[in-house]
Structures are given as structure tokens and as C-alpha cells.
TITORKOL-470748 format. One line per 8 residues: number of its first residue (from 1); their letters; for each residue x, y, z of C-alpha. Coordinates in steps of 0.05 Angstrom, whole numbers. Each point is the difference from the previous one (the first is absolute). Last residue first. Layout:
NUM) a) X,Y,Z; ...
//
This chain:
112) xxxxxxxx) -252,-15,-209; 12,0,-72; 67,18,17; 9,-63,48; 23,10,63; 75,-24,22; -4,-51,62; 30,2,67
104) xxxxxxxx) -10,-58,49; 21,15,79; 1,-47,40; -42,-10,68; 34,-47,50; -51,2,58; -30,-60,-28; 54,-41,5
96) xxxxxxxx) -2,-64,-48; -42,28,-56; 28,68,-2; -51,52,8; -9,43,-70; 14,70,-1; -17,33,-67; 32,44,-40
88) xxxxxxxx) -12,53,-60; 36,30,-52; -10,61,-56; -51,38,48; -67,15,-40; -3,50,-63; -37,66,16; 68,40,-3
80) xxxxxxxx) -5,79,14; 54,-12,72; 37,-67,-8; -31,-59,22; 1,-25,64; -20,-63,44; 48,-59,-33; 56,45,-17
72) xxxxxxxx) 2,39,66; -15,-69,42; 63,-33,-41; 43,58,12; -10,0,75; 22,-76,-6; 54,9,-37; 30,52,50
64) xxxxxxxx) -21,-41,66; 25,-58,-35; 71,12,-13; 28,19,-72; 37,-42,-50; -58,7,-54; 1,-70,-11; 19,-24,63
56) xxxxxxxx) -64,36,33; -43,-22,-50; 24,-72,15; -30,17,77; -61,39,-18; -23,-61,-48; -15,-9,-76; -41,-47,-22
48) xxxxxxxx) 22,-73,5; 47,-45,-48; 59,44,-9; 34,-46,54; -16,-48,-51; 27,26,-54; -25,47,-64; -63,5,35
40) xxxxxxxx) -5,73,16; 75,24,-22; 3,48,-56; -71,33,-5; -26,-13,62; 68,12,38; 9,59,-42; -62,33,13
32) xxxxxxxx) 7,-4,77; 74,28,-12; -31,61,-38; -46,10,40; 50,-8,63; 37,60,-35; -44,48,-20; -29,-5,74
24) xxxxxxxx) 72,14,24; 9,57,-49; -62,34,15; 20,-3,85; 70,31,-24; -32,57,-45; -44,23,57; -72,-29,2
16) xxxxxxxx) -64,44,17; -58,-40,29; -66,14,-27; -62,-27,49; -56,-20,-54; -19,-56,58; -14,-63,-39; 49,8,-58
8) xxxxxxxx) 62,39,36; 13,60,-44; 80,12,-28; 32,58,3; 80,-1,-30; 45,60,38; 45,21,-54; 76,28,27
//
């Protein structure tokens, strides 16, 4: 069994991942990167950035799970890398209820 480290940006706190926790965040980086590649735009429910909820369908997993993976990706790197987190999100407040605060997941640049 391989036990993947990865650092959390802000903090330098490593957190060791067993092959099963690697393989989910492999996973919903690969479906983020497919539904900007493949799919952002293409209709018009494709229309907006990526959310927690279609990411959820996508990777046919339930939200506590995607959404665990999505801080990991967004906050660590792995262990040696100086690059910055592949993905990041924002939550913006819905414009009819306020409390309603989407998620919006985007794919960072390379350059940066």
C-alpha cells in the first residue's frame, strides 16, 4: 500500500493519503478537467462554471466525498512541489437568496 503526502499551502501541515483517498482526488481532477475541456459551453446547461452539485453527477459520488476532495485539491500540493493547487473555488451568494451560496470550481492556469 503507498501512502501519498501532500502539504497544505498556507499551513505547511502534510497530510498522508492512502491509495483510496489518491484515487478519489485523481478522479474528480480528472472529471473537473473533462467538463472544461469536453463540456463547458458546448450547451446550455454547460453554460456556467462548474458547480459542487453537477460535479457530484459527474464523478457519481455524494457530496461529503467530492467535497473533501475538492478542499484537498484546491489547498494541497503534493509533498517537494512548489507549483500552486491545480483548481480553485469560490462561493458566490445567489442573487435571489442570499443564504444560497454555490459552489464555482475553476481549473488554474499553468502559467499561474
Amino acid at each position: 500500500m503507498t501512502i501519498e503526502k501532500r502539504v497544505w499551502v498556507k499551513s505547511g501541515i502534510v497530510e498522508e493519503l492512502d491509495e483510496k483517498q489518491a484515487r478519489l482526488l485523481r478522479w474528480v481532477y480528472e472529471k473537473i478537467v473533462f467538463y472544461y475541456r469536453h463540456l463547458y459551453q458546448t450547451r446550455w446547461c454547460h453554460q456556467y462554471p462548474l458547480s459542487l452539485s453537477r460535479l457530484m453527477k459527474l464523478c457519481s459520488r455524494n457530496g461529503q466525498a467530492v467535497t473533501n476532495a475538492l478542499r484537498l485539491l484546491a489547498n494541497t500540493v503534493p509533498v517537494g512541489s512548489d507549483s500552486r493547487p491545480p483548481i480553485f473555488y469560490d462561493r458566490k451568494a445567489a442573487k435571489r437568496n442570499k443564504s444560497h451560496r454555490p459552489y464555482r470550481i475553476f481549473l488554474r492556469k499553468k502559467s499561474d
